[in-house]
C-alpha positions, -999 to 999 in steps of 0.1 A, spaced: 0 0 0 25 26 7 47 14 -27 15 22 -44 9 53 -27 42 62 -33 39 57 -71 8 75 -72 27 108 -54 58 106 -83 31 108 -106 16 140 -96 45 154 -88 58 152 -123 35 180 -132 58 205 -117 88 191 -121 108 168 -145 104 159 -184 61 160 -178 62 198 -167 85 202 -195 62 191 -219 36 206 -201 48 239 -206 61 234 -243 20 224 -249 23 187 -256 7 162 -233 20 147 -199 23 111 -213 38 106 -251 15 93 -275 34 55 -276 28 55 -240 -1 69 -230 -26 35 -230 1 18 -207 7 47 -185 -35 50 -183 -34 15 -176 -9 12 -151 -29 42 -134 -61 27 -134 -46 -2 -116 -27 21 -88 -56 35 -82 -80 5 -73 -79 24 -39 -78 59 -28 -44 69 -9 -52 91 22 -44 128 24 -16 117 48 0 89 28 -1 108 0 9 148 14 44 146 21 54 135 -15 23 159 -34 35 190 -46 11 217 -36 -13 232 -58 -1 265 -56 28 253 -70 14 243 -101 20 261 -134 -1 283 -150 -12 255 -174 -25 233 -145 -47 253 -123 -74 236 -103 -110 242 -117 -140 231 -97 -174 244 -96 -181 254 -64 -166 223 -50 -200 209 -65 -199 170 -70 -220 155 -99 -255 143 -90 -240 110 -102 -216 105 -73 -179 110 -68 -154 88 -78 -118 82 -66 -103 78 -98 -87 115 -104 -88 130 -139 -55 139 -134 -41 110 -130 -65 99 -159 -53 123 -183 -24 140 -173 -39 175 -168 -48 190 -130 -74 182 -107 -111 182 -120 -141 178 -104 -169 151 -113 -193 183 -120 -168 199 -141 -166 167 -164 -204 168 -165 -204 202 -173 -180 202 -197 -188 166 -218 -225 169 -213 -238 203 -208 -219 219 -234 -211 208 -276 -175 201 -283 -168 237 -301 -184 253 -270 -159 228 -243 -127 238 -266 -136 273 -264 -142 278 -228 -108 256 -218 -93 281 -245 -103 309 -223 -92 295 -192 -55 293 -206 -51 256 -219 -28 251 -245 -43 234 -275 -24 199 -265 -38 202 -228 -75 209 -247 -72 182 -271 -64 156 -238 -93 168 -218 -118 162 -244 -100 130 -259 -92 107 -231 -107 132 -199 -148 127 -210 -147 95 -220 -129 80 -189 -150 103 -163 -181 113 -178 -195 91 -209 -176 61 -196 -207 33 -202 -184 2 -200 -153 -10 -183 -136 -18 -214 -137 16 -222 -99 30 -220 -88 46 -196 -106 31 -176 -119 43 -141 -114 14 -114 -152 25 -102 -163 24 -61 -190 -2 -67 -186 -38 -79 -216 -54 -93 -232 -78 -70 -267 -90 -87 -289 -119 -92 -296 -127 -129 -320 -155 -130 -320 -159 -165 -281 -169 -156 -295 -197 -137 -315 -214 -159 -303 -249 -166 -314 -250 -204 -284 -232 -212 -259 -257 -203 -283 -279 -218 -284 -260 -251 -251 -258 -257 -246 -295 -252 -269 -300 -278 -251 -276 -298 -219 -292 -294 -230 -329 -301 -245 -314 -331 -215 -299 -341 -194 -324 -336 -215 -346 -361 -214 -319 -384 -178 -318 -388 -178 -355 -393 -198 -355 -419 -186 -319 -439 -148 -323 -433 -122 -338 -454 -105 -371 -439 -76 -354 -433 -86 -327 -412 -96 -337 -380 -131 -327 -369 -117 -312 -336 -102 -285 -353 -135 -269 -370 -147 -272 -338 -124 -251 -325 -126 -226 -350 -163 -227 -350 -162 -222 -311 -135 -191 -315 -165 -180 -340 -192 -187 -318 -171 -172 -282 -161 -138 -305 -197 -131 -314 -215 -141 -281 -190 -117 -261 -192 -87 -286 -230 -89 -284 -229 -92 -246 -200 -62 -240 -220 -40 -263 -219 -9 -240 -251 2 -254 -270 -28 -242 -290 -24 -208 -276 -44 -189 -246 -21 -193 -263 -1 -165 -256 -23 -141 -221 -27 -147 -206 9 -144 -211 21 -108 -220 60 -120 -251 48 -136 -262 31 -104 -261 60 -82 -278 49 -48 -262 11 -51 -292 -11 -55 -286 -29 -84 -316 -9 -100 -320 19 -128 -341 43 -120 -356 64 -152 -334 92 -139 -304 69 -139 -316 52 -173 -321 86 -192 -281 95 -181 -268 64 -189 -287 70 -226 -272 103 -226 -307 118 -229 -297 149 -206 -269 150 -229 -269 185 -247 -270 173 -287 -234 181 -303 -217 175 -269 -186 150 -267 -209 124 -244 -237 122 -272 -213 115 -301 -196 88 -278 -227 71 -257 -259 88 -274 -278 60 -289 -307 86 -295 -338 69 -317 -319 31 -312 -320 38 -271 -341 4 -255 -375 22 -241 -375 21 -202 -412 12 -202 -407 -14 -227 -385 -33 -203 -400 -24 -172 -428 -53 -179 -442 -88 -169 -415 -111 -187 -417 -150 -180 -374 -168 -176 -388 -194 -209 -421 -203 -228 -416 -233 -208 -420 -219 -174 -458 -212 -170 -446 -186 -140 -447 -148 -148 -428 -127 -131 -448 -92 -123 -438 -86 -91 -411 -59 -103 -431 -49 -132 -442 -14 -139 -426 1 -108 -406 32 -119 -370 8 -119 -352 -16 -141 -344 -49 -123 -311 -71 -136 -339 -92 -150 -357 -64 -170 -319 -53 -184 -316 -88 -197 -323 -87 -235 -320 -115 -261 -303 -96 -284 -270 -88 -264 -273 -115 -238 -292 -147 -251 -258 -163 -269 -235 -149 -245 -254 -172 -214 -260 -196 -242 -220 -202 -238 -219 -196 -200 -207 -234 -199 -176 -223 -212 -169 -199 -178 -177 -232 -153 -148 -237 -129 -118 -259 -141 -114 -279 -115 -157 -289 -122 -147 -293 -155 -115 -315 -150 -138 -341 -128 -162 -342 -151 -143 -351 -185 -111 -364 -176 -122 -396 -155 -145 -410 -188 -112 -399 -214 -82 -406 -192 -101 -442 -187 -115 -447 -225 -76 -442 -235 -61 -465 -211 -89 -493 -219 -94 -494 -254 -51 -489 -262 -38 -518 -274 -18 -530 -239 1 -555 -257 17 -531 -280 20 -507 -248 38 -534 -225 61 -539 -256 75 -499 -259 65 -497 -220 102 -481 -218 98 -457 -247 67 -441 -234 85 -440 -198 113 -422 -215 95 -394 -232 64 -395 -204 90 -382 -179 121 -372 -189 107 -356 -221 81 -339 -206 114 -324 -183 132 -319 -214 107 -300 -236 96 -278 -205 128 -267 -199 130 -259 -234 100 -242 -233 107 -222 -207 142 -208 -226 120 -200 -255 98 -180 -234 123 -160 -214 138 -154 -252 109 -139 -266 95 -119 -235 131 -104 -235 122 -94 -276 89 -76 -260 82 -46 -241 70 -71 -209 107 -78 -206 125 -116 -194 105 -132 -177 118 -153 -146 131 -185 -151 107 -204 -128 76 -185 -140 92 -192 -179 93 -233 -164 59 -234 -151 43 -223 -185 68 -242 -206 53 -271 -185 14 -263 -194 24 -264 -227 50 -295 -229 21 -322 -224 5 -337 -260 -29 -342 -266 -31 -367 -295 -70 -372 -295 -67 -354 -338 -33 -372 -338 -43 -408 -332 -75 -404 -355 -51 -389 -377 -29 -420 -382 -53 -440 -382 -74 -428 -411 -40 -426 -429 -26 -467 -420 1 -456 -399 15 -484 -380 -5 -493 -351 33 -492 -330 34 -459 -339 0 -445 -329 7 -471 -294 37 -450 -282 23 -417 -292 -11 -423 -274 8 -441 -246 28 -412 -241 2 -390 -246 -14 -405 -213 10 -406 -189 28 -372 -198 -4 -359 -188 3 -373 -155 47 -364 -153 33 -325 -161 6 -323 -138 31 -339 -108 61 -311 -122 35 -281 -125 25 -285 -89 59 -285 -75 70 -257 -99 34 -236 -86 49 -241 -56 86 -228 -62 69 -198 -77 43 -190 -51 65 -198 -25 103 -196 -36 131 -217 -19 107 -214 12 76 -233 7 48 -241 34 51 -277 44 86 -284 45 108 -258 46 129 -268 19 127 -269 -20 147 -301 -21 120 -316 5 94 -304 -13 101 -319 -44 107 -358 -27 74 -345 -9 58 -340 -45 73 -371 -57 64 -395 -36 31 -377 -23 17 -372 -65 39 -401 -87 42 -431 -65 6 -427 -41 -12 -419 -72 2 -454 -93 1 -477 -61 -34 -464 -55 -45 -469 -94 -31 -505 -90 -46 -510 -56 -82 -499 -75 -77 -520 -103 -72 -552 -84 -103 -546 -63 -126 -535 -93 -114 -571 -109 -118 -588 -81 -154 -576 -82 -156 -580 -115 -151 -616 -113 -185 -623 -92 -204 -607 -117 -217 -628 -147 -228 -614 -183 -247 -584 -164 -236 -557 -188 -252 -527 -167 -234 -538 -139 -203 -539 -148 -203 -509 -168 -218 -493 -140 -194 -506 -117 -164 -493 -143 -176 -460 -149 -181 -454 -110 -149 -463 -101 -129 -442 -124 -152 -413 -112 -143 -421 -77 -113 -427 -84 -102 -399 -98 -121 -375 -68 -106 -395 -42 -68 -385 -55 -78 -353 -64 -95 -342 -29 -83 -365 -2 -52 -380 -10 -39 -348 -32 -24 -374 -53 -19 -375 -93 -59 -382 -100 -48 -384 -137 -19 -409 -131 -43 -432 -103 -70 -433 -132 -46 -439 -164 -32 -472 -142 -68 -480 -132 -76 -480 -171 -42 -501 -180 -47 -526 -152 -84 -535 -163 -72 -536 -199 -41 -565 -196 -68 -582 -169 -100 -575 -187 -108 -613 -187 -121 -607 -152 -148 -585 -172 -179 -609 -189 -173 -620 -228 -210 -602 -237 -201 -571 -212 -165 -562 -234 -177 -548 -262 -205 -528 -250 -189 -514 -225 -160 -507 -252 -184 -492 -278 -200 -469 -243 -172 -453 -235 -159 -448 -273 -197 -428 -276 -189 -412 -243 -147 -402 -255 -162 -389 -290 -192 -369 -267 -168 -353 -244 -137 -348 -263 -162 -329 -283 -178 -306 -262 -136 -299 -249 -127 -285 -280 -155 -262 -286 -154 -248 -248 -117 -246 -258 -127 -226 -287 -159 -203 -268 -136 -192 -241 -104 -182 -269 -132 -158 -286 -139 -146 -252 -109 -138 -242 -95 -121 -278 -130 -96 -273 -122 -92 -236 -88 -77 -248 -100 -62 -279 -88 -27 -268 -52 -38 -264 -52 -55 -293 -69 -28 -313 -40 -3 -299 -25 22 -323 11 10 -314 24 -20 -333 40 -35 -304 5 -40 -283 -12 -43 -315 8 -72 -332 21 -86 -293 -11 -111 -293 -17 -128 -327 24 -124 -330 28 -144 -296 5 -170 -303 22 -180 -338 54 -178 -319 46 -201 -294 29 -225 -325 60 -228 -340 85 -231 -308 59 -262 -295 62 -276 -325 101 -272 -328 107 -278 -293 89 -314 -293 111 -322 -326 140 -312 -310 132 -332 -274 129 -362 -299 156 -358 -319 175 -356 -283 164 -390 -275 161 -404 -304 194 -426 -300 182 -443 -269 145 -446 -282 163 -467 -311 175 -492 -285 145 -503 -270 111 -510 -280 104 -511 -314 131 -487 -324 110 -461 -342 129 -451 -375 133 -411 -386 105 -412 -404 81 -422 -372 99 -402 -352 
């Protein structure tokens, strides 16, 4: 808090001293043009807090030290009828002091000719002018969404109840979506292009659209969202509110109605404030907030901007949810169907790039990283941080791959190791990422041990070894179990598909061991002993889980997809930045990192491509 506070007093002070006054006084603006989106940025964070007059003081130049070019105006000491803020214009825009009433007064009350000439008469240089009405209104008076740069860190956080959020047809609809989807690509692609990959162009599709609809800051439930709109804090809009979040009280010409005026394509307050039922389905209406001079979250809810973007809310549902729902039915399908025999045979060429590749590539990874963040104005990023997302990015998912090969008659050896691999790297990364999460939370002092070499055996032992003993341990006891049943094909599926569930929960929650190892070994071990399961039970339970694999692998992509859109809209403003280096930084990163996975895997098997020669099947150039 003080650092902050600290930062926050250099940065006033620099309008009377140092290269800002200097600018200042030659006309030009505090912050250079390259700079000015970070420095608002990095503002707008600083000042998620107010500093207090006496942590602030000793380091804040008096006013009456300022230059002529930055007086103080105020009117009256007036606040706007919208309520204060704590976010400064000054520290917004790199001019003085201003009031919330003077913004009003200026971006609303007046037309832009009419703004320019009055700060014109009050001595602001044309630079200063051109700031004010540029960035200043905007930011502090026709702000309407917090995407808007700069962007004013606001007093109130949103804290509402959307029912139509909690509807259960939309994860429902988008399931349905995503099955259909899948089958679609099936049936339009070529062979050679794996369905998963429309889908996850489709879903980047689907996520862009959904969120630009939904962050439209002219849609109502806009209102909500920016705390000056909401002036008394009850998560309603009163007509009074709604008319100045529409700009209606706008005067017509002023800066506020070019940038927020919606004028004849405004939503009608009395239109929404109306009996509305959550679906056709639901014979409930809800007219108990209806017609009662203020817009509920409910009534801002409008199909147009909202209906796809919580028609992809499935895509925002916790990881950890997510994890236990799909892995345990994939990690199991994988291990179950693989041919074992081929498996047992390369058993030491999977170990080989499982563990020590997955070391390997990370490490890699992480040089490549640190490399290009140096190239970039974010500059080099630590080593540890660089290791920890060389690591998320070091595991393979050959689900495309595997389909891949086989459409094309690859060698069934060849699809054995990479899918073999592919299973228990997932495993080696997740047992590395935890102990690097906690080298980089912690450092060389972590919680429970006290040592970073402890910690590590602790990870070990506690993640790698619990979490195979206890997949064995599970498998011997499902085919024990097994064995008493006889041709009951609901049984034993059921009994299958609820261990791997519980299996997988058990490691994750209790134990805190490697779920995804426990239930890869669970898979293997039924699959070398799956006489224990009945002759008629095999293949249905085979072609249940394939159904289930092709389902869930599916629906993975196209969140994968949704939530990439979302996340390219959320940042649209950085990536839509006038300088090349924010501009280019995003689409440039990710082909960067494209190509360095792709180079970095080749060149962690070209290291062990000498050993992996030696054992197994010896995979020739070509396979590797």
């Amino acid at each position: 808090e003080a650092e902050r506070c600290r930062l926050i007093s250099q940065l006033r002070a620099r309008h009377t001293s140092g290269p800002a006054a200097t600018r200042a006084e030659a006309g030009e603006p505090m912050f250079s043009r390259r700079w000015r989106p970070y420095a608002t940025l990095a503002l707008a964070l600083l000042l998620s807090t107010p500093c207090s007059a006496d942590e602030s003081a000793a380091a804040t130049p008096s006013s009456s030290d300022a230059g002529s070019e930055h007086k103080s105006h105020s009117t009256g000491g007036a606040e706007s009828e919208h309520g204060s803020h704590e976010c400064d214009a000054e520290e917004k825009v790199g001019v003085d002091f201003w009031e919330d009433g003077d913004f009003d007064n200026l971006c609303r009350n007046m037309t832009e000719p009419q703004a320019r000439e009055f700060l014109a008469g009050e001595g602001y240089s044309e630079a200063v002018i051109e700031e004010l009405i540029k960035w200043g209104c905007p930011a502090k008076s026709c702000v309407r969404h917090w995407d808007i740069l700069p962007v004013c860190e606001a007093e109130h956080s949103p804290d509402y109840t959307l029912y139509h959020h909690e509807e259960l047809h939309w994860p429902i609809a988008f399931l349905s979506v995503g099955v259909l989807l899948g089958a679609f690509n099936r049936w339009i692609l070529p062979k050679a292009m794996p369905y998963t990959v429309g889908l996850l162009i489709q879903g980047v599709i689907i996520g862009v659209i959904a969120e630009a609809l939904h962050d439209d800051p002219k849609c109502p439930l806009a209102a909500l969202d920016v705390s000056m709109y909401d002036v008394n804090r009850n998560n309603k809009i009163e007509r009074t509110e709604w008319d100045h979040f529409n700009c209606q009280d706008c005067v017509v010409g002023s800066k506020c109605q070019q940038v927020v005026g919606c004028g004849d394509d405004c939503y009608n307050f009395d239109e929404l404030d109306g009996t509305f039922r959550l679906t056709l389905m639901d014979t409930a209406r809800i007219d108990d907030i209806a017609d009662n001079g203020s817009l509920e979250p409910d009534e801002l809810w409008t199909a147009r901007c909202n209906l796809l973007r919580d028609l992809v809310n499935t895509a925002d549902m916790a990881p950890h949810l997510l994890l236990l729902i799909f892995l345990p039915v994939l990690l199991f399908e994988s291990a179950f169907s693989i041919d074992i025999g081929l498996v047992s045979a390369q058993f030491s060429s999977i170990v080989l790039l499982a563990f020590p590749g997955v070391v390997v590539a990370s490490l890699l990874s992480a040089l490549t990283i640190m490399l290009f963040s140096y190239l970039t104005p974010l500059g080099m990023l630590d080593f540890n941080a660089a290791w920890l997302i060389g690591t998320i990015i070091s595991a393979t998912d050959p689900v495309a791959v595997v389909a891949l090969l086989k459409e094309l008659g690859a060698p069934k050896t060849l699809a054995a190791l990479i899918e073999g691999e592919s299973l228990m790297n997932d495993g080696s990364a997740v047992v590395l990422y935890t102990f690097l999460f906690t080298w980089v939370e912690y450092g060389n002092d972590p919680p429970v041990t006290g040592n970073l070499g402890l910690e590590f055996l602790l990870v070990i032992g506690q993640m790698l070894v619990y979490g195979v003993l206890f997949g064995l341990v599970a498998g011997k006891v499902a085919a024990f179990m097994l064995r008493r049943l006889h041709n009951d094909m609901l049984a034993e599926l059921s009994l299958i598909v609820g261990a791997s569930y519980f299996i997988f929960w058990l490691c994750e929650v209790v134990m805190l061991s490697s779920s995804v190892l426990a239930t890869v070994v669970f898979g293997f071990y039924l699959n070398k002993y799956r006489a224990a399961i009945s002759a008629d039970a095999i293949h249905f339970i085979e072609q249940v889980y394939k159904g289930l694999g092709h389902f869930f692998n599916t629906i993975i992509f196209l969140i994968a997809g949704v939530k990439l859109g979302i996340v390219i809209v959320e940042y649209r403003y950085f990536l839509l930045d006038p300088q090349w280096s924010v501009t280019l930084f995003f689409p440039v990163a990710l082909a960067f990192m494209w190509v360095a996975v792709i180079l970095v895997r080749f060149t962690t098997v070209a290291l062990f491509f000498p050993i992996l020669r030696l054992i197994g099947f010896g995979p020739n150039w070509a396979e590797a």
